[in-house]
PyMOL Python script that loads the backbone (N, CA, C, O; Angstrom):
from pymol import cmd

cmd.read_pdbstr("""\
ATOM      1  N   UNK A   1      16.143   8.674  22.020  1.00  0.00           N
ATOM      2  CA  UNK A   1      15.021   7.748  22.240  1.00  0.00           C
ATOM      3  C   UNK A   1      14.210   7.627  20.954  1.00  0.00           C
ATOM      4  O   UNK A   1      14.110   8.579  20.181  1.00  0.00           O
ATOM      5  N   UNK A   2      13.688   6.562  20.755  1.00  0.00           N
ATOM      6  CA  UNK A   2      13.053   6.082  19.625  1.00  0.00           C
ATOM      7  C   UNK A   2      11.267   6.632  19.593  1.00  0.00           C
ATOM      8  O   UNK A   2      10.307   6.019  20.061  1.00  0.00           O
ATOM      9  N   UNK A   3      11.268   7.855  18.939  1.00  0.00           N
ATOM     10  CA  UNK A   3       9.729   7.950  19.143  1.00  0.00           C
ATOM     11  C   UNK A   3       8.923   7.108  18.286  1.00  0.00           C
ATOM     12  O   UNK A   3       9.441   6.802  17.212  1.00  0.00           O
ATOM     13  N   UNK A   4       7.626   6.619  18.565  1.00  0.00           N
ATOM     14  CA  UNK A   4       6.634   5.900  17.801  1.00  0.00           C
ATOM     15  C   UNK A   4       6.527   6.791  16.597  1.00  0.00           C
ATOM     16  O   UNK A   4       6.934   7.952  16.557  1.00  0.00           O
ATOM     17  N   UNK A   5       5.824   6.009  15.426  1.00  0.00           N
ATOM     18  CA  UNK A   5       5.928   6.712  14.161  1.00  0.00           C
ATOM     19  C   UNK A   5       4.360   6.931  13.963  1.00  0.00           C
ATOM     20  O   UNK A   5       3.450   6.130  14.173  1.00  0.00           O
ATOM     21  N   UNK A   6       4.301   8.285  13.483  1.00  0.00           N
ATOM     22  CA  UNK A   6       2.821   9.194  13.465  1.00  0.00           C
ATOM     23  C   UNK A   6       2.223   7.969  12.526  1.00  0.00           C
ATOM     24  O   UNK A   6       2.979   7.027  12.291  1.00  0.00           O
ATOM     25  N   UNK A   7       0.933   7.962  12.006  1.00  0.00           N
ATOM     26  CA  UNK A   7       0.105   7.544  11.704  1.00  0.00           C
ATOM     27  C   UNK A   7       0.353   8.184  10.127  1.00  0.00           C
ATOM     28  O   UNK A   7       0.067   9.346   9.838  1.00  0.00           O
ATOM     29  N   UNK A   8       0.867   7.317   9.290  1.00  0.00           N
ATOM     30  CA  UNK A   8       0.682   7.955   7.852  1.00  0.00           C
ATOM     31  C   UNK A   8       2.196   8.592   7.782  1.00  0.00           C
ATOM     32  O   UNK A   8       2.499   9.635   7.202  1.00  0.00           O
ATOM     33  N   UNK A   9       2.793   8.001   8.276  1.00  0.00           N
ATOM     34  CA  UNK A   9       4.681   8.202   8.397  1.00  0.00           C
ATOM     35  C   UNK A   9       4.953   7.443   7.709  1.00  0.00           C
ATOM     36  O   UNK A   9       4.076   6.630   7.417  1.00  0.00           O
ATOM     37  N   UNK A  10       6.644   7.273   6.935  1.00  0.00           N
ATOM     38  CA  UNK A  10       7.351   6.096   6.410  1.00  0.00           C
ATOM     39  C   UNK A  10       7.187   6.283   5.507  1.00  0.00           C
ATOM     40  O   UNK A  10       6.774   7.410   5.234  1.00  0.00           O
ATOM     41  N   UNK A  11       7.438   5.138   4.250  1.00  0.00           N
ATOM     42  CA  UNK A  11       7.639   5.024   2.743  1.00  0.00           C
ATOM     43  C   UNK A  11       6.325   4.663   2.283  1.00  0.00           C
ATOM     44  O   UNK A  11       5.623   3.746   2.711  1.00  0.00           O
ATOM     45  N   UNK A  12       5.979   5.772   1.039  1.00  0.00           N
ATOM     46  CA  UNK A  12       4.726   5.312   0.992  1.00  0.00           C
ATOM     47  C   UNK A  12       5.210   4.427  -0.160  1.00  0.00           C
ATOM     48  O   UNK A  12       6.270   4.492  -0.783  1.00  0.00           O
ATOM     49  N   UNK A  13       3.929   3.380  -0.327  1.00  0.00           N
ATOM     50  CA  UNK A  13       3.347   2.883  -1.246  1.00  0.00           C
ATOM     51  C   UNK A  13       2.439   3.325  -2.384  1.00  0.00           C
ATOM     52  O   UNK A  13       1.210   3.390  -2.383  1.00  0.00           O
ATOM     53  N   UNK A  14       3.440   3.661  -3.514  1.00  0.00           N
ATOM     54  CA  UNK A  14       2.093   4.228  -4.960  1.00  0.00           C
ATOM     55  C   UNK A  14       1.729   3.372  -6.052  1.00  0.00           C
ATOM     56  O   UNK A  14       2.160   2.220  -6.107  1.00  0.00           O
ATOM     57  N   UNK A  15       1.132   3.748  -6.736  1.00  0.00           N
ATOM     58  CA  UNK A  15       0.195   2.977  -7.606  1.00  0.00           C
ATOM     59  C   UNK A  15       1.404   3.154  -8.868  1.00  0.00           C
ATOM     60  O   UNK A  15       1.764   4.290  -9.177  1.00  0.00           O
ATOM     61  N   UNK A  16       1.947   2.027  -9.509  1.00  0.00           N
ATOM     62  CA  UNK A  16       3.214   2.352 -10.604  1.00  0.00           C
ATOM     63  C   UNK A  16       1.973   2.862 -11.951  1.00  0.00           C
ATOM     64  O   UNK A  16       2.254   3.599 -12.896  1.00  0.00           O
ATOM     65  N   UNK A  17       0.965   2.395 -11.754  1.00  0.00           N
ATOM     66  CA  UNK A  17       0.097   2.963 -13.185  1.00  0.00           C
ATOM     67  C   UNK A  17      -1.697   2.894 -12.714  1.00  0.00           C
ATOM     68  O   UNK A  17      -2.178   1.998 -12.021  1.00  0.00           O
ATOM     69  N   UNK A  18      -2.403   3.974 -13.242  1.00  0.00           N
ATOM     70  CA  UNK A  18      -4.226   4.230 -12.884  1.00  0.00           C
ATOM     71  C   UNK A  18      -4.249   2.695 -13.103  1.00  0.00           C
ATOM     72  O   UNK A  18      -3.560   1.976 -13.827  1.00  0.00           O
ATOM     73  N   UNK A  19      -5.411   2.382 -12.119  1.00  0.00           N
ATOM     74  CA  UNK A  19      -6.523   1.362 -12.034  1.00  0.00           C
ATOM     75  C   UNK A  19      -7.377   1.304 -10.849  1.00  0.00           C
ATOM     76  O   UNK A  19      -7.755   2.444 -10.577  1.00  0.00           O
ATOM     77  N   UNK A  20      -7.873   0.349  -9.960  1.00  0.00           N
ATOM     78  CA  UNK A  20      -9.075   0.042  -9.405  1.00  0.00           C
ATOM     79  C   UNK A  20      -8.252  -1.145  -8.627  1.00  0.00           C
ATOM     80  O   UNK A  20      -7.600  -2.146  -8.923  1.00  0.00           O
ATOM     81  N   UNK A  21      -8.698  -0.394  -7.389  1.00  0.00           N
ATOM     82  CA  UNK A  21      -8.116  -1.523  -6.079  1.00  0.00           C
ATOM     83  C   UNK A  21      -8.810  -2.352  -6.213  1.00  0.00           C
ATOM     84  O   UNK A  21      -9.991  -2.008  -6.262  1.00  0.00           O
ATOM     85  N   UNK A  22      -8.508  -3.902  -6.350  1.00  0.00           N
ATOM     86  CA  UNK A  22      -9.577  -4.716  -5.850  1.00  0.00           C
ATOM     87  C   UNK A  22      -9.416  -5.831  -4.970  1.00  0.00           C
ATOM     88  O   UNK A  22     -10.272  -6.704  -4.819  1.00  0.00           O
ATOM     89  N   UNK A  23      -8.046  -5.783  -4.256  1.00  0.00           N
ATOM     90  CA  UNK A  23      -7.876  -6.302  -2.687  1.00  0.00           C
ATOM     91  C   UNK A  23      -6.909  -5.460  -2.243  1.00  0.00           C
ATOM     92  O   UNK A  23      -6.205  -4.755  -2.966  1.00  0.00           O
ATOM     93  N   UNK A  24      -6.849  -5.556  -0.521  1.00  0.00           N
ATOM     94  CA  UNK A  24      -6.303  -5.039  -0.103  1.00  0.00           C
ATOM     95  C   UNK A  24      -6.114  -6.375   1.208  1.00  0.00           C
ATOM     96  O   UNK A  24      -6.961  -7.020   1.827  1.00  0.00           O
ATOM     97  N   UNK A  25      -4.488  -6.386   1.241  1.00  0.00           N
ATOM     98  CA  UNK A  25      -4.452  -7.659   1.867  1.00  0.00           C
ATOM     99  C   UNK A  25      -3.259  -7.335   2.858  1.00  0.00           C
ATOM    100  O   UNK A  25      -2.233  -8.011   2.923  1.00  0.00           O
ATOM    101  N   UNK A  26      -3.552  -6.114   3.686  1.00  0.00           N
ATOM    102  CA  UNK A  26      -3.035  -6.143   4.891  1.00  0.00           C
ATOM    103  C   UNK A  26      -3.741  -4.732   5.590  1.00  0.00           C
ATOM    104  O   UNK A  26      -4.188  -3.885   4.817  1.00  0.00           O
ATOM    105  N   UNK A  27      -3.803  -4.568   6.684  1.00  0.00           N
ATOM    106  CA  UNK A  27      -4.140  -4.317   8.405  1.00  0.00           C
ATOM    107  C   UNK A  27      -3.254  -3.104   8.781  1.00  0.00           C
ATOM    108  O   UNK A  27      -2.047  -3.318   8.899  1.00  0.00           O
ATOM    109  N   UNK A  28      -3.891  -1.429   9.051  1.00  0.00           N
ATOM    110  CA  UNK A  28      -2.579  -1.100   9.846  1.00  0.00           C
ATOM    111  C   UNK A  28      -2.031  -1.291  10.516  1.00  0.00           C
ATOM    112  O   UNK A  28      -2.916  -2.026  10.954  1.00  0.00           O
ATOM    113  N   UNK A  29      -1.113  -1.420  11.356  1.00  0.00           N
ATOM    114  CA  UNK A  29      -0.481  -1.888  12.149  1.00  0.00           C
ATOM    115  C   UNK A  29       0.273  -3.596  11.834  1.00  0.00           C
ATOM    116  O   UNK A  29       1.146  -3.993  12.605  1.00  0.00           O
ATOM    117  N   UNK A  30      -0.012  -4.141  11.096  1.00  0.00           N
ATOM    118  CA  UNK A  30       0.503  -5.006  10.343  1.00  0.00           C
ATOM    119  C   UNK A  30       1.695  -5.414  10.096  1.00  0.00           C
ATOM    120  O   UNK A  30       1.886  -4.550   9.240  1.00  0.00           O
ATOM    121  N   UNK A  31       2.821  -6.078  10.108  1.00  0.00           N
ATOM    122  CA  UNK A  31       3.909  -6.142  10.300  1.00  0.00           C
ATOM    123  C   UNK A  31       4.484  -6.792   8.701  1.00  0.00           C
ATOM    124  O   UNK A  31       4.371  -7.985   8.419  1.00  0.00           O
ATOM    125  N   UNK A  32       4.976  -5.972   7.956  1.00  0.00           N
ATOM    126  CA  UNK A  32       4.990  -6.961   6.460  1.00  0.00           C
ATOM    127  C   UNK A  32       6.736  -6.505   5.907  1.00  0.00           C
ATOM    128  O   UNK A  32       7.415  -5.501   6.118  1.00  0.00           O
ATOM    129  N   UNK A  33       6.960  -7.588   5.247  1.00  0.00           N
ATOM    130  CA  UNK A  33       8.096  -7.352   4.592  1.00  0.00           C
ATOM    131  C   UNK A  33       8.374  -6.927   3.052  1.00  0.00           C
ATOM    132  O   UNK A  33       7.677  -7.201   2.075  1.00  0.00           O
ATOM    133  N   UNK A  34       9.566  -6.193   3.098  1.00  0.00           N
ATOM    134  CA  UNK A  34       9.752  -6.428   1.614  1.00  0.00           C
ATOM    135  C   UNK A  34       9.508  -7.100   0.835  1.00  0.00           C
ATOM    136  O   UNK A  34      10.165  -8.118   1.050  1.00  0.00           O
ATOM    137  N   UNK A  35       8.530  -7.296  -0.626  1.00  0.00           N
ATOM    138  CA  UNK A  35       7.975  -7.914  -1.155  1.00  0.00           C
ATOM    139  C   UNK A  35       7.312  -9.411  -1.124  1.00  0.00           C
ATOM    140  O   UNK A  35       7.474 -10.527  -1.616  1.00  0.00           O
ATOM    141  N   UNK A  36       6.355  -8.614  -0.111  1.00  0.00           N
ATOM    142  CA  UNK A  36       5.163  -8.883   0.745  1.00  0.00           C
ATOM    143  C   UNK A  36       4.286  -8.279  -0.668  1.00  0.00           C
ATOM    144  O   UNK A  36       4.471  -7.195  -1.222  1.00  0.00           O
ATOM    145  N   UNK A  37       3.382  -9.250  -1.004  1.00  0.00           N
ATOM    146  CA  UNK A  37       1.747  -8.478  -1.533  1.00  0.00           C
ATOM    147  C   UNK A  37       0.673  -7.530  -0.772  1.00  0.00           C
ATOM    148  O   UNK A  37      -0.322  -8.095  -0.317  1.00  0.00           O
ATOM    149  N   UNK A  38       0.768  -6.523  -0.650  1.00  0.00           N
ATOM    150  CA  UNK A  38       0.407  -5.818   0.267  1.00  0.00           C
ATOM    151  C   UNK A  38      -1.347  -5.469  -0.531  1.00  0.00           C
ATOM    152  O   UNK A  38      -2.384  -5.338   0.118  1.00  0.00           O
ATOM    153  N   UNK A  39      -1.273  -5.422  -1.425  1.00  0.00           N
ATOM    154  CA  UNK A  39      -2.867  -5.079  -2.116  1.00  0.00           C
ATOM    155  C   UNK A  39      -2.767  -5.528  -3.957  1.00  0.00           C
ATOM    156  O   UNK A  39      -1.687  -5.595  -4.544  1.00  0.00           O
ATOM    157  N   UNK A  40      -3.913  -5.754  -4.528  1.00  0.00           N
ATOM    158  CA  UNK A  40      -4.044  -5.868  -5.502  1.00  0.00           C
ATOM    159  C   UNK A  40      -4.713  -4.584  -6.806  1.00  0.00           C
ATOM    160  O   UNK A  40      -5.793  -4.009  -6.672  1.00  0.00           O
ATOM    161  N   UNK A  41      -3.962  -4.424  -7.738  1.00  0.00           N
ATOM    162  CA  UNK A  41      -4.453  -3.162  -8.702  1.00  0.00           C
ATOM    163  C   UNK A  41      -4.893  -4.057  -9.997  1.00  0.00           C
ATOM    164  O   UNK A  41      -4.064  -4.610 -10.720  1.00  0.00           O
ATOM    165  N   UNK A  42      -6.308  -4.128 -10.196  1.00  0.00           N
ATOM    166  CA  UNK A  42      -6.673  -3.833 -11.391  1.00  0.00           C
ATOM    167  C   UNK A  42      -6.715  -2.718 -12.693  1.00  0.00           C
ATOM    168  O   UNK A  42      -7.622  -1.922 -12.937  1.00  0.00           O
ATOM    169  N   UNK A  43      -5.148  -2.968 -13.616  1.00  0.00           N
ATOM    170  CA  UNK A  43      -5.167  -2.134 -14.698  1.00  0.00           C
ATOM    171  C   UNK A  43      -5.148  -2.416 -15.964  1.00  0.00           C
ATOM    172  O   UNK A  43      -4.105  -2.924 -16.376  1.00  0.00           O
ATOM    173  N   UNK A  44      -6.477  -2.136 -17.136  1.00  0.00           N
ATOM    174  CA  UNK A  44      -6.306  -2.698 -18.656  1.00  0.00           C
ATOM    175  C   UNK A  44      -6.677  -4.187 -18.120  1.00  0.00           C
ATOM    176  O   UNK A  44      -5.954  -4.994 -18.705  1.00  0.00           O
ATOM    177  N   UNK A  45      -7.537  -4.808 -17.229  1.00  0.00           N
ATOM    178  CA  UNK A  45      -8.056  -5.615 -17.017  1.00  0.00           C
ATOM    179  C   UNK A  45      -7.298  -6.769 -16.056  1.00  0.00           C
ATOM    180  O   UNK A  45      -7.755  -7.745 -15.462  1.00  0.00           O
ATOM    181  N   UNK A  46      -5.895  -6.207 -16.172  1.00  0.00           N
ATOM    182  CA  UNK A  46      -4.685  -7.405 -15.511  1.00  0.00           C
ATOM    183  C   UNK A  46      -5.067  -7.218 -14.229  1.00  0.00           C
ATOM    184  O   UNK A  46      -5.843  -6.288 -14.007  1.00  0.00           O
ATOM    185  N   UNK A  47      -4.553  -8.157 -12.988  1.00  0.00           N
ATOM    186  CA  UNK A  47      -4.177  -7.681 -11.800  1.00  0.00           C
ATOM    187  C   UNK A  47      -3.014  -7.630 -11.648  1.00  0.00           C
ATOM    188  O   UNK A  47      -2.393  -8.663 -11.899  1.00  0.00           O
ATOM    189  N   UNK A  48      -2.354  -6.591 -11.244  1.00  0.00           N
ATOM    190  CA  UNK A  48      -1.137  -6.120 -10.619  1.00  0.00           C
ATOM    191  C   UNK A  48      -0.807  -6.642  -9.068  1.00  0.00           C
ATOM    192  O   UNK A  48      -1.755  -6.402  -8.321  1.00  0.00           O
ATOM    193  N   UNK A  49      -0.052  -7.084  -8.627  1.00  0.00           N
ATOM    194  CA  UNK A  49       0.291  -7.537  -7.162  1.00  0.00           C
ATOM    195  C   UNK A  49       1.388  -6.067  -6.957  1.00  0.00           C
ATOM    196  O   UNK A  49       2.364  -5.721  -7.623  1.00  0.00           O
ATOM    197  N   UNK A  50       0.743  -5.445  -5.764  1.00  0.00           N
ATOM    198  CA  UNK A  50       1.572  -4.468  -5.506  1.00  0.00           C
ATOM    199  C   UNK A  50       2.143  -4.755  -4.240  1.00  0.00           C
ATOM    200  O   UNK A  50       1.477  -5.055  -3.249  1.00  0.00           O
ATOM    201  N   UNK A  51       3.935  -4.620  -4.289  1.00  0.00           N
ATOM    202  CA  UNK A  51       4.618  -5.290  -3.345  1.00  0.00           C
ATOM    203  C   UNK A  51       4.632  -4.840  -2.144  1.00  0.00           C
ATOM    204  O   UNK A  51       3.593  -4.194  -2.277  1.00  0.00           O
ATOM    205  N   UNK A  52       5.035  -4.566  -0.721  1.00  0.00           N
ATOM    206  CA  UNK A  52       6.222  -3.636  -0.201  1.00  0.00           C
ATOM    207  C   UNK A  52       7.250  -3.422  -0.809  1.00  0.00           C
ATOM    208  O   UNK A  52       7.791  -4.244  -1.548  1.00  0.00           O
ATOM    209  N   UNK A  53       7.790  -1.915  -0.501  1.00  0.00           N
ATOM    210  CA  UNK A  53       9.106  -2.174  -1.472  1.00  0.00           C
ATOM    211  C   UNK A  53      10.053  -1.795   0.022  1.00  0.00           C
ATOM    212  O   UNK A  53      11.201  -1.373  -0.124  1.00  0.00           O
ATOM    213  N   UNK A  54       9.426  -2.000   1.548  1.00  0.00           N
ATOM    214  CA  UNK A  54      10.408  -1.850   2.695  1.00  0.00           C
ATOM    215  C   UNK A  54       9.685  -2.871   3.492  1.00  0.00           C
ATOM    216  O   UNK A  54       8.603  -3.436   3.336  1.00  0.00           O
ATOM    217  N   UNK A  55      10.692  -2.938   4.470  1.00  0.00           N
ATOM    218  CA  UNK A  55       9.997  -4.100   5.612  1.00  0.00           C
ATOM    219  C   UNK A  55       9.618  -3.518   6.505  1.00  0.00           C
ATOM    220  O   UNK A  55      10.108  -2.399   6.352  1.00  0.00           O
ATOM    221  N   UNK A  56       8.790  -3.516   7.779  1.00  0.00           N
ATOM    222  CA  UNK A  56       8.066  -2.474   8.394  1.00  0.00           C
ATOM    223  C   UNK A  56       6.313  -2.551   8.993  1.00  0.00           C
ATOM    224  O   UNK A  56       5.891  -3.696   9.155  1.00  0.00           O
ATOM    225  N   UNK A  57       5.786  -1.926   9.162  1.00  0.00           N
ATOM    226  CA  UNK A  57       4.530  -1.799   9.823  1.00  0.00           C
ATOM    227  C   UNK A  57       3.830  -1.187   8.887  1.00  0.00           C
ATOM    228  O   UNK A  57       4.540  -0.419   8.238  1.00  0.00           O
ATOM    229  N   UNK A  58       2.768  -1.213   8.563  1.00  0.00           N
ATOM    230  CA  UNK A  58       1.850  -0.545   7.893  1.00  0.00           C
ATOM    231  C   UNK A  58       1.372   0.672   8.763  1.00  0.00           C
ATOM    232  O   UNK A  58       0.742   0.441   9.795  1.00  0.00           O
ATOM    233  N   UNK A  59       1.616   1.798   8.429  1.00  0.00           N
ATOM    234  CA  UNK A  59       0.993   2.874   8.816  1.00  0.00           C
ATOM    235  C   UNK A  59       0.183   3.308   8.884  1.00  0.00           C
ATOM    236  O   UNK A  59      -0.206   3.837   9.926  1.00  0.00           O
ATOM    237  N   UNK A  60      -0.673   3.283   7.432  1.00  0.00           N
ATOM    238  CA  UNK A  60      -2.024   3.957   7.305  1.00  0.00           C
ATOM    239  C   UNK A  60      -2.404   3.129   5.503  1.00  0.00           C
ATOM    240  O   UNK A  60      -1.488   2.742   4.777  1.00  0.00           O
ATOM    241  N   UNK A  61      -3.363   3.060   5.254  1.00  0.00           N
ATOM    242  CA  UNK A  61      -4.220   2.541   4.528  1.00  0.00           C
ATOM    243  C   UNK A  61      -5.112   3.368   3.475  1.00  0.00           C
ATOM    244  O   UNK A  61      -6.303   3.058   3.438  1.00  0.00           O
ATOM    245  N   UNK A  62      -4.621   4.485   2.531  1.00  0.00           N
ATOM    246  CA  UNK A  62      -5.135   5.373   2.178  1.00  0.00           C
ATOM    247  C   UNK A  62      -6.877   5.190   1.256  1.00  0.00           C
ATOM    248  O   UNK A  62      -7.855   5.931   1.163  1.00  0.00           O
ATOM    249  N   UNK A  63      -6.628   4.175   0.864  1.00  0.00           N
ATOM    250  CA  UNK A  63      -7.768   3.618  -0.660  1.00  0.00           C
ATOM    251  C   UNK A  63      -8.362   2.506   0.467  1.00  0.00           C
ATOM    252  O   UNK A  63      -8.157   2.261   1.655  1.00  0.00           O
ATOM    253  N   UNK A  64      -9.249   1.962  -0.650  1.00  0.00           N
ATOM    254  CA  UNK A  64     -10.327   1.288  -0.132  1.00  0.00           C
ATOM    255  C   UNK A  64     -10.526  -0.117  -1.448  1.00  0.00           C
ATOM    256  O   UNK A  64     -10.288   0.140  -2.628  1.00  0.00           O
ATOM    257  N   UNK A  65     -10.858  -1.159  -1.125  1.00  0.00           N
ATOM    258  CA  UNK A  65     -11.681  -1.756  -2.556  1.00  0.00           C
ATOM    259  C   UNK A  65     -12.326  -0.984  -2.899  1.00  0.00           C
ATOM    260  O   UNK A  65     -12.872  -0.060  -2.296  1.00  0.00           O
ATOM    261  N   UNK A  66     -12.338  -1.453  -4.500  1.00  0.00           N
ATOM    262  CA  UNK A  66     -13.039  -0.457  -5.421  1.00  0.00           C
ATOM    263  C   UNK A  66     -12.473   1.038  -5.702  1.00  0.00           C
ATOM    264  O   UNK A  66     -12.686   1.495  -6.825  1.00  0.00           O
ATOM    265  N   UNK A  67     -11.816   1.777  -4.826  1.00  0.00           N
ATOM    266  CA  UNK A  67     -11.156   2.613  -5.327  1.00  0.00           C
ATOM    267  C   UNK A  67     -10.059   2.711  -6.651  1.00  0.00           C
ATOM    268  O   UNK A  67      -9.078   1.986  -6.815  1.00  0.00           O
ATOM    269  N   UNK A  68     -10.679   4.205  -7.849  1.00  0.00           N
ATOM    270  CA  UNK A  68      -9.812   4.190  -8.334  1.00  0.00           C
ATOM    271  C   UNK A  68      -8.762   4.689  -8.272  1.00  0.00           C
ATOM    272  O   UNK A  68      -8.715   5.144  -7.129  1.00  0.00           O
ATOM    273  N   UNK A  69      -7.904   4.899  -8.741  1.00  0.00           N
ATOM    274  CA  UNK A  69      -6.082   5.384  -8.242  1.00  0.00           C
ATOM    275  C   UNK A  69      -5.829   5.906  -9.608  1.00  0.00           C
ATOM    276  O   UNK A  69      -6.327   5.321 -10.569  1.00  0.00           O
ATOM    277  N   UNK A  70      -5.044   7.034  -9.780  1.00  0.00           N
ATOM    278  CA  UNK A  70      -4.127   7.357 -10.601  1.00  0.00           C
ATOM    279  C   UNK A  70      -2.498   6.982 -10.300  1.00  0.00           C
ATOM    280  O   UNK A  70      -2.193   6.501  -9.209  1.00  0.00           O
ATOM    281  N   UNK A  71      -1.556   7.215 -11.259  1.00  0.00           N
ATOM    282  CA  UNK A  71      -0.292   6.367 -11.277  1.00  0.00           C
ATOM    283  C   UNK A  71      -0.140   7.289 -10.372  1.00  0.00           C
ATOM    284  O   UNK A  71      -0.746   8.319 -10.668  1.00  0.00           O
ATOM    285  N   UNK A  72       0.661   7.350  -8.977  1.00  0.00           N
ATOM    286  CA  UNK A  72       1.480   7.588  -8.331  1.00  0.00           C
ATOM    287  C   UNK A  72       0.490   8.001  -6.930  1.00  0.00           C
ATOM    288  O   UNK A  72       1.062   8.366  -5.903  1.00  0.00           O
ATOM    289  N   UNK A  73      -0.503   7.942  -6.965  1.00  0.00           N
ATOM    290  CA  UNK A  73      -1.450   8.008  -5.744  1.00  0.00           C
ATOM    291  C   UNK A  73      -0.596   7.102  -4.884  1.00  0.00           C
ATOM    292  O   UNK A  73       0.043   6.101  -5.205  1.00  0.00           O
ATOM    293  N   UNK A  74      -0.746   7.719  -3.672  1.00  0.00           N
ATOM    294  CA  UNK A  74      -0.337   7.128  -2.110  1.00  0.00           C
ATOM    295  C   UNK A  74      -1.263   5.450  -2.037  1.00  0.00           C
ATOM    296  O   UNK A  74      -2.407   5.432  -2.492  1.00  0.00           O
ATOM    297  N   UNK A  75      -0.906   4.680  -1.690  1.00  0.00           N
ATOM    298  CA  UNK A  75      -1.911   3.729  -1.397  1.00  0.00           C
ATOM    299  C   UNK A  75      -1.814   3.461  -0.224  1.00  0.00           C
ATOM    300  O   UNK A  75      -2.858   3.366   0.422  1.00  0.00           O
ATOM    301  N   UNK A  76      -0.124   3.186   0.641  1.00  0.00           N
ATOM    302  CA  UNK A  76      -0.274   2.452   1.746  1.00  0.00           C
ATOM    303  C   UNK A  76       0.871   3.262   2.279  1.00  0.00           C
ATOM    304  O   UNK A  76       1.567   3.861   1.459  1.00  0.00           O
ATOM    305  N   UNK A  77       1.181   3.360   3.721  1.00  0.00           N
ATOM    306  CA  UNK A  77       2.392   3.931   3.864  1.00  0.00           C
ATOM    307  C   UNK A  77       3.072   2.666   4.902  1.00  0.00           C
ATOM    308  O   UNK A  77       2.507   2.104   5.840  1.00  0.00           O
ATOM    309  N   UNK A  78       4.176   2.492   4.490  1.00  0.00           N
ATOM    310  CA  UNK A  78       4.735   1.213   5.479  1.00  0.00           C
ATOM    311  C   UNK A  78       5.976   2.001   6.539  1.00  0.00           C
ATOM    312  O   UNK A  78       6.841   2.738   6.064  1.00  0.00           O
ATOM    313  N   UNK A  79       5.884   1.737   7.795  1.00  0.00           N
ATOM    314  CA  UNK A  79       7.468   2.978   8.816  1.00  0.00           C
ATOM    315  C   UNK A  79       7.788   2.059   9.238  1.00  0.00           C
ATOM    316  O   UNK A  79       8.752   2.033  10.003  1.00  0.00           O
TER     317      UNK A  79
END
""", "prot")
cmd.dss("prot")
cmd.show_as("cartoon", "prot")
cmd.util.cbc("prot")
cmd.orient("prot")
């Protein structure tokens, strides 16, 4: 039987390099696909579009706008 997936399960989503969230453009429970824009990283002034890199539900939502991130911080977890 297929159990439901814990809260903060699945593939996470990390930051490929430090910067400063400054959208976040999906919902847990959210239903998004592989390269889907899931949030935006401000780094060295650029914005970064950070993808899904699975198709899936959003799990949990670790950061916030305005949060900063170092490279490989958790951001999103998609199951």
């Amino acid at each position: 039987a297929d159990k439901p997936m814990a809260a903060g399960t699945g593939s996470p989503v990390k930051a490929p390099l430090p910067g400063t969230i400054t959208e976040i453009r999906v919902q847990v429970g959210q239903q998004v696909n592989a390269g889907d824009i899931v949030l935006v990283l401000e780094a060295m002034k650029m914005q970064n579009n950070i993808e899904a890199e699975t198709t899936g539900k959003v799990t949990s939502i670790q950061v916030k706008q305005g949060d900063s991130v170092m490279e490989g911080s958790v951001l999103l977890t998609i199951g």
